[in-house]
C-alpha positions as CSV (number, residue, x, y, z in Angstrom):
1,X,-0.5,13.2,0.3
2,X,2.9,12.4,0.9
3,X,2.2,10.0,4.1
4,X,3.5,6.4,3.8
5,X,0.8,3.4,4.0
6,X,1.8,0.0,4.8
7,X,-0.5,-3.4,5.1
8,X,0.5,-5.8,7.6
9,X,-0.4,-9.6,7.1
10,X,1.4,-13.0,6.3
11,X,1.4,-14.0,2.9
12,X,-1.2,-16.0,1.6
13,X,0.4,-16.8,-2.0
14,X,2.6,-14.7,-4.5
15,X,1.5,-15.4,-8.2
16,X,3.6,-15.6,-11.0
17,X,5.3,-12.8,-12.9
18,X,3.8,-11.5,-15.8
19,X,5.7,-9.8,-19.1
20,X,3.9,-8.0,-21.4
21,X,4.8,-7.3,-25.0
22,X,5.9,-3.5,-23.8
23,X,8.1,-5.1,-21.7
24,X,6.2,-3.9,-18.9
25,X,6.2,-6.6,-16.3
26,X,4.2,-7.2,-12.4
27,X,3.7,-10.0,-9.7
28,X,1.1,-10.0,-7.5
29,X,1.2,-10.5,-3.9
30,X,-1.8,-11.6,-1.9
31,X,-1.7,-10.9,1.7
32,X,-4.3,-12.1,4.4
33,X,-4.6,-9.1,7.0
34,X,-6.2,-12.0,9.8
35,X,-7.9,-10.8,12.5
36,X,-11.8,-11.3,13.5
37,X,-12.6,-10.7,9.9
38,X,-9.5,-11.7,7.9
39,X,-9.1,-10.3,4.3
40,X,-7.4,-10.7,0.9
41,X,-5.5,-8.2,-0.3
42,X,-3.7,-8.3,-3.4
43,X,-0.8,-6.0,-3.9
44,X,0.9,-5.3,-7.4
45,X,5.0,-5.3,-7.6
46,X,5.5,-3.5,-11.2
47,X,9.2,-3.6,-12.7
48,X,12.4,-4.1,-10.7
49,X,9.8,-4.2,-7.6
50,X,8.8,-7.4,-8.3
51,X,12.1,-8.8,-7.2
52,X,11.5,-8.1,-3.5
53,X,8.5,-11.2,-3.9
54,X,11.6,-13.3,-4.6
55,X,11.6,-16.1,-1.2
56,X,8.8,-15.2,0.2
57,X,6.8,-18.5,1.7
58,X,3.5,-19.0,2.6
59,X,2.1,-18.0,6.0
60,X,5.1,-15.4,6.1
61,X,4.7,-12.2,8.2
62,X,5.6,-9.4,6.3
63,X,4.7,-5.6,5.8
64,X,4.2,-4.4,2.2
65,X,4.8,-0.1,2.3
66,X,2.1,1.1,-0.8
67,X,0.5,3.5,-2.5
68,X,-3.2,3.2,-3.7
69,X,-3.4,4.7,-7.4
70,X,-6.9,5.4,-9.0
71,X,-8.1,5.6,-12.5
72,X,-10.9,6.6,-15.2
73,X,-12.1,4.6,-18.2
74,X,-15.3,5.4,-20.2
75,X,-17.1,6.6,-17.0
76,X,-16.0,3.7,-14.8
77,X,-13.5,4.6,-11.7
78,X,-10.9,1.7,-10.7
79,X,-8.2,1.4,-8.1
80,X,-5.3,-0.9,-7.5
81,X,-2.6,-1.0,-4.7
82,X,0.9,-0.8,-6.0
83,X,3.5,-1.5,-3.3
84,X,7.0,-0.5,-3.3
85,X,9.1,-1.7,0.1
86,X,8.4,-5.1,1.3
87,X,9.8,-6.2,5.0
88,X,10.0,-10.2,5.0
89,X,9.9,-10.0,9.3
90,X,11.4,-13.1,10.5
91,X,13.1,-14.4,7.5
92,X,15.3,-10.7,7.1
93,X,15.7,-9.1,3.1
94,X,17.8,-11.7,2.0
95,X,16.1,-15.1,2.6
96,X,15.9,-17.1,-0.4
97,X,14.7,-20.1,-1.2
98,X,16.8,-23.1,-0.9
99,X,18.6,-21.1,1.3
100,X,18.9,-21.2,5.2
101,X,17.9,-18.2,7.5
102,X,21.6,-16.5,8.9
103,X,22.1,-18.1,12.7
104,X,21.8,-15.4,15.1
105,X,24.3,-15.0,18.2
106,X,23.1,-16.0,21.2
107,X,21.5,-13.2,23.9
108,X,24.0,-12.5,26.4
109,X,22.4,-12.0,29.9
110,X,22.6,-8.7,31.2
111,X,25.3,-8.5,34.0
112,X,24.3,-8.2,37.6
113,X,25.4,-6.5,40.1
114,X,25.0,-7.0,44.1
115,X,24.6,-4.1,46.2
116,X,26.8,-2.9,48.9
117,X,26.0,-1.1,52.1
118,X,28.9,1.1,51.1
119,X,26.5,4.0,49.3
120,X,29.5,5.4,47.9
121,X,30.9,2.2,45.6
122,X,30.2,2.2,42.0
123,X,29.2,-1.3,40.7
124,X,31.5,-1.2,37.3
C-alpha cells in the first residue's frame, strides 16, 4: 500500500494551528472537492507539515498528496486524513501573504516558417 493518494479541490478555509502540551502540534485544512455534489474534506498537517498551509487563500486550487490512517478505541474504529505534500497551483510553493505572485515572462510565439517549392531547403 505504498500508492500515493492526492485530493484535488480549492480551499475552502485553513483553521488555526493547534499546540498541545506534548508539543505535538496540527492545522487543519478544509478543502471543497466541487463538482455535481461538492464535499468538505478536512485534511490534518501535523508538525513541520503544517507550514505548507502557510499563504494559502480562499477559493485557492490546490492538490493535497495524503495518507488515510485508521484507528481502534474501546471497540469504536476512527479514521483521519493526514496529508503530507501540498501543491498551491496557480499561486507556486512560495506565495505568501502580503506578498505578490513572481511575474512570468511573456510567451514567445512559435517561429514560422514559409514553404518553398525547393523540396530540398531546410527551413532553419
Amino acid at each position: 500500500m505504498s500508492e500515493s493518494m492526492k485530493l484535488e479541490g480549492t480551499v475552502e478555509t485553513c483553521l488555526e494551528k493547534e499546540t498541545f502540551p506534548s508539543g505535538f502540534c496540527k492545522r487543519v485544512l478544509v478543502l471543497n472537492t466541487g463538482g455535481e455534489y461538492p464535499q468538505m474534506i478536512p485534511v490534518e498537517f501535523v508538525k513541520d507539515k503544517t507550514d505548507l498551509l502557510t499563504g494559502l487563500r480562499k477559493g485557492q486550487q490546490v492538490t493535497a498528496y495524503i495518507n488515510i490512517r485508521g484507528n481502534e478505541h474501546n471497540g469504536k474504529y476512527y479514521a483521519n486524513i493526514q496529508g503530507w505534500k501540498l501543491d498551491k497551483g496557480d499561486a507556486g510553493d512560495d506565495f505568501q501573504l502580503g506578498q505578490q505572485a513572481k511575474p512570468q515572462a511573456p510567451a514567445q510565439a512559435p517561429a514560422q516558417y514559409e514553404e518553398d517549392d525547393d523540396s530540398e531547403s531546410i527551413p532553419f
